[in-house]
C-alpha positions in Angstrom: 145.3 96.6 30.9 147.3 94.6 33.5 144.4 91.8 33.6 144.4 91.8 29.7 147.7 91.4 29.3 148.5 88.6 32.2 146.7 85.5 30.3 148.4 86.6 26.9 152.0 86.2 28.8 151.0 83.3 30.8 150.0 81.9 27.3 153.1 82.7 25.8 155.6 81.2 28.4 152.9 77.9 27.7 154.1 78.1 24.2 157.8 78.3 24.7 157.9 75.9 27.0 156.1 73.3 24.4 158.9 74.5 21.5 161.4 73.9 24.3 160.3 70.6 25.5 162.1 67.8 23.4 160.1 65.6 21.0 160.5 61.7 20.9 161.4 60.5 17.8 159.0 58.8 16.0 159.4 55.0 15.2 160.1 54.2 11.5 157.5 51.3 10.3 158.9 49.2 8.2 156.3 47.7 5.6 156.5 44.7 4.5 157.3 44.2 0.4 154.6 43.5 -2.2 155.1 40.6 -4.6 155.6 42.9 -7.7 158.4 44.8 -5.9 159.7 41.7 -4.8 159.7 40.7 -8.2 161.5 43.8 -9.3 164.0 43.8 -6.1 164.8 40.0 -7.1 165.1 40.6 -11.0 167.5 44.1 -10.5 169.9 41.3 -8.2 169.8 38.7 -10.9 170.7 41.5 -13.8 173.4 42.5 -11.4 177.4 41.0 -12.1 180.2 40.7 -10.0 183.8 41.6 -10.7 187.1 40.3 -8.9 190.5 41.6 -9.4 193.0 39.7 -8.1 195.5 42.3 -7.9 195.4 45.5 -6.2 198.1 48.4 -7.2 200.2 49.4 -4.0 198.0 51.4 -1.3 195.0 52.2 -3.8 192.2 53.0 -1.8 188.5 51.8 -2.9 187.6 55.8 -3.3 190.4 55.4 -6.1 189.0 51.9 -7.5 185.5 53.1 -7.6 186.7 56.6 -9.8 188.7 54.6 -12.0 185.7 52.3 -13.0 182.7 54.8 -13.2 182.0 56.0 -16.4 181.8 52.6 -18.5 177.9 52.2 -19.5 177.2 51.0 -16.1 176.8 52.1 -12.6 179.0 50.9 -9.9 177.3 49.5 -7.0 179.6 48.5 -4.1 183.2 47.8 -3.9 184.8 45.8 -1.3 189.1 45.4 -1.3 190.4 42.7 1.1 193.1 43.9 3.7 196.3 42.6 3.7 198.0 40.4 6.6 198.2 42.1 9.6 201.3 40.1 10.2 202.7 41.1 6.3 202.3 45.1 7.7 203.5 44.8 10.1 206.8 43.5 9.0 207.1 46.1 6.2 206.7 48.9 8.5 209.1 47.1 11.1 212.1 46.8 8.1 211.0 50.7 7.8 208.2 50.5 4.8 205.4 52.3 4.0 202.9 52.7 7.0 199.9 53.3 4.2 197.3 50.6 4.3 197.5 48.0 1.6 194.9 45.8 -0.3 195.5 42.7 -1.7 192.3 41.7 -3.9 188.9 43.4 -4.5 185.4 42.7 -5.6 183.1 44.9 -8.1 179.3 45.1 -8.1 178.1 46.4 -11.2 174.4 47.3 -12.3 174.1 45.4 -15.6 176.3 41.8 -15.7 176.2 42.2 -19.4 178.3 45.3 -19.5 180.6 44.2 -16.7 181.1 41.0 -18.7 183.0 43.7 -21.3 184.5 45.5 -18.9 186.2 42.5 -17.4 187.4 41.6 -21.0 188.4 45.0 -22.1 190.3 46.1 -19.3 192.2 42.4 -18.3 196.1 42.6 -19.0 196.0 46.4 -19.8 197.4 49.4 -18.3 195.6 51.5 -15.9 196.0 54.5 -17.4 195.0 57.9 -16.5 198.1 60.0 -17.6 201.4 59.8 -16.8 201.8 61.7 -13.8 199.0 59.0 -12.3 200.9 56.8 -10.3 198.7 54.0 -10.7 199.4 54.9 -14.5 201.8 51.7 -15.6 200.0 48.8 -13.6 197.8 45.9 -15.2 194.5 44.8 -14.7 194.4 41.9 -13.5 190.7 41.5 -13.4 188.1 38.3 -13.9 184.2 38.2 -14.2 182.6 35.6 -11.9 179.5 33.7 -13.2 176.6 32.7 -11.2 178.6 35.0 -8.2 175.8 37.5 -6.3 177.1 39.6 -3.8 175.3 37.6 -1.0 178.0 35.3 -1.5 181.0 37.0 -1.1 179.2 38.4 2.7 178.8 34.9 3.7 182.1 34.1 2.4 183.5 37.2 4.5 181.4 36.2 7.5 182.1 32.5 7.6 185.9 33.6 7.3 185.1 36.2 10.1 183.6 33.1 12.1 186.4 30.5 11.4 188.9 33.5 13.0 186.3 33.9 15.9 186.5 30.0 16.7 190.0 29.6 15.9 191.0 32.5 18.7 188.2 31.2 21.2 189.8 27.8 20.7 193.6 29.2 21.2 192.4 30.9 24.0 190.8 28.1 26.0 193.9 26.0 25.1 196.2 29.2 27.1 194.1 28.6 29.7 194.2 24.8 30.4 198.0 25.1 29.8 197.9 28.0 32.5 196.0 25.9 35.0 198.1 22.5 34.3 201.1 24.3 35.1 199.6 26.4 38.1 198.6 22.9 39.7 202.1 21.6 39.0 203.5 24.4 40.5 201.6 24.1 43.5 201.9 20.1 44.2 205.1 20.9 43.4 205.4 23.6 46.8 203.6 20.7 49.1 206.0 17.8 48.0 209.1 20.3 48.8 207.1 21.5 52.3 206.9 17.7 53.1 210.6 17.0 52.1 211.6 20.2 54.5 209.1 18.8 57.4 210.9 15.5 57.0 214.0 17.2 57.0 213.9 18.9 60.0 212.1 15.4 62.2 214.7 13.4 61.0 217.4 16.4 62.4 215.2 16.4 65.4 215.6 13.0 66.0 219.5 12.7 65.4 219.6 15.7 67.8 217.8 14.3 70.8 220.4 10.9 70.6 223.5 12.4 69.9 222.8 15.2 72.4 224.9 16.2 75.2 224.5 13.9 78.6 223.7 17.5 80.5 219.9 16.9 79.0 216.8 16.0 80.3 216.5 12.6 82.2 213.0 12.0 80.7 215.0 12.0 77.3 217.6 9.3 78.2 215.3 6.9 80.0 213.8 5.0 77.2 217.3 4.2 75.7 218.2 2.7 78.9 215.2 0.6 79.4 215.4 -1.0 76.2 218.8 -1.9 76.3 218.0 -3.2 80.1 215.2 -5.3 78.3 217.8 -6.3 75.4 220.4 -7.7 78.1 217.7 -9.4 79.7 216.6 -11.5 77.0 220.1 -12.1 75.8 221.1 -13.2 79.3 218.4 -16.2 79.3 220.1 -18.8 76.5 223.6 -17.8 78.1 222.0 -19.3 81.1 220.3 -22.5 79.0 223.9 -22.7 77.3 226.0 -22.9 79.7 223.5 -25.8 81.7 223.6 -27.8 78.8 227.5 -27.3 78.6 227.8 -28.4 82.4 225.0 -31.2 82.3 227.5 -32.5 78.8 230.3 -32.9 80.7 229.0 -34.5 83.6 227.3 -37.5 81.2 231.4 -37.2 79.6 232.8 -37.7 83.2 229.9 -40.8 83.7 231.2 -42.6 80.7 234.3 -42.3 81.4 234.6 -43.7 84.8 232.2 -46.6 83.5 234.1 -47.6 80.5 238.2 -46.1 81.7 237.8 -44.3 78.4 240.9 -41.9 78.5 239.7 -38.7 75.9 235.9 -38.4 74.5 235.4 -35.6 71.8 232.7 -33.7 70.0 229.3 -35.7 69.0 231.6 -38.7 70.4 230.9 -38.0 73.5 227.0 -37.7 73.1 226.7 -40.9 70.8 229.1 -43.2 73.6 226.5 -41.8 76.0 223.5 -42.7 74.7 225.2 -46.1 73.8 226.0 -46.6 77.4 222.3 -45.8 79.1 221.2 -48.2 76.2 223.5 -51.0 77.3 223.1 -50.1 81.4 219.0 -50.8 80.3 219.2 -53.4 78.5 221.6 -55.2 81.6 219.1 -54.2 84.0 216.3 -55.1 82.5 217.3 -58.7 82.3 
């Protein structure tokens, strides 16, 4: 019995562990459409029509849209309503509005264009209806039908919209970032012309310090000063020295003249004219 029944458990525990185990799902193949449903697919999108309503009621949701609608001869595909600003929101809720979200505009997919051609006209400038406790029960329709209009257009139309607020933010957002680095680099050559003011600052109060210091400093400090007046009284000393031989070696030629000619007084450029006069005359004499 204990042999028997040891295969049949070990079996059993095989089994559970299999149920147990998890499965993988299994990949979905697409196939690819044949031309007749092609056909059909691209006939049912031409039959369809395409309904905008350029008002909304206050906070109606599509849920509410879609109910309102259904029940007209056709069926009701898809219904897309258009948010409002998010900027409009949230200004009404700031002056302490409604917090509800609110639609502005919406668009109708309906199964047969023919019968949402007579919807748009019936319903267009009438009252919504639906008793009077409905609080949607006094507004218009305000409601157009849109030839030639699929619903492939109004997707590109949202996603080119959707794009145009991608670029526009990317754009706004590398323009933060130039402005952010522009003023960054300003700031900073701004920090290394105020360093070089403060280094200047503090040479030039170095400098004014070490020559209007106290004579108790270092020798090695004074010494240059001294040379280079030493070296200025030098050079000034040499045409004091020319100046006054040309003085002395003036009036001797003065005192020559007059002892040749008795002149009494000889003054200014005189002196130097009746001088070379004289040694012009004394060589002329002598060389005859």
């Amino acid at each position: 019995m204990d042999a028997s029944a040891g295969p049949s458990s070990s079996g059993s525990a095989a089994d559970a562990a299999d149920e147990q185990a998890p499965t993988k799902p299994k990949k979905k193949v697409i196939k690819p459409l044949t031309a007749k449903k092609l056909e059909k697919h691209l006939a049912e999108a031409e039959n369809r029509g395409v309904l905008y309503f350029s008002r909304i009621p206050p906070f109606m949701k599509p849920n509410k849209l879609r109910n309102l609608l259904e029940g007209m001869g056709t069926e009701v595909l898809r219904v897309y309503l258009a948010p409002e600003d998010a900027s409009a929101r949230a200004g009404r809720v700031r002056a302490g509005g409604n917090k509800k979200k609110n639609f502005t505009e919406a668009w109708v997919e309906f199964d047969n264009k023919r019968r949402a051609k007579r919807i748009a006209s019936t319903l267009n400038n009438t009252p919504i209806g639906g008793g009077n406790r409905d609080f949607y029960a006094h507004d218009l329709w305000n409601v157009k039908y849109l030839h030639r209009f699929k619903w492939a257009h109004l997707t590109e139309k949202i996603a080119y919209e959707a794009r145009v607020r991608r670029d526009k933010m990317q754009a706004e957002l590398s323009q933060a970032k130039k402005e952010t680095s522009f003023y960054l680099q300003k700031v900073e050559q701004a920090k290394a012309i105020d360093a070089m003011e403060d280094r200047k600052r503090k040479r030039a109060a170095e400098a004014s310090g070490g020559s209007g210091g106290d004579p108790a400093g270092p020798a090695a400090t004074d010494q240059p000063p001294l040379r280079k007046k030493a070296k200025h009284a030098e050079g000034e000393s040499a045409p004091r020295r020319s100046r006054v031989a040309t003085e002395e070696e003036e009036d001797e030629g003065l005192r020559q003249v007059r002892r040749r000619f008795k002149q009494r007084k000889v003054v200014g450029q005189q002196a130097a004219s009746a001088t070379a006069v004289g040694d012009s005359l004394l060589s002329s004499l002598l060389s005859r």
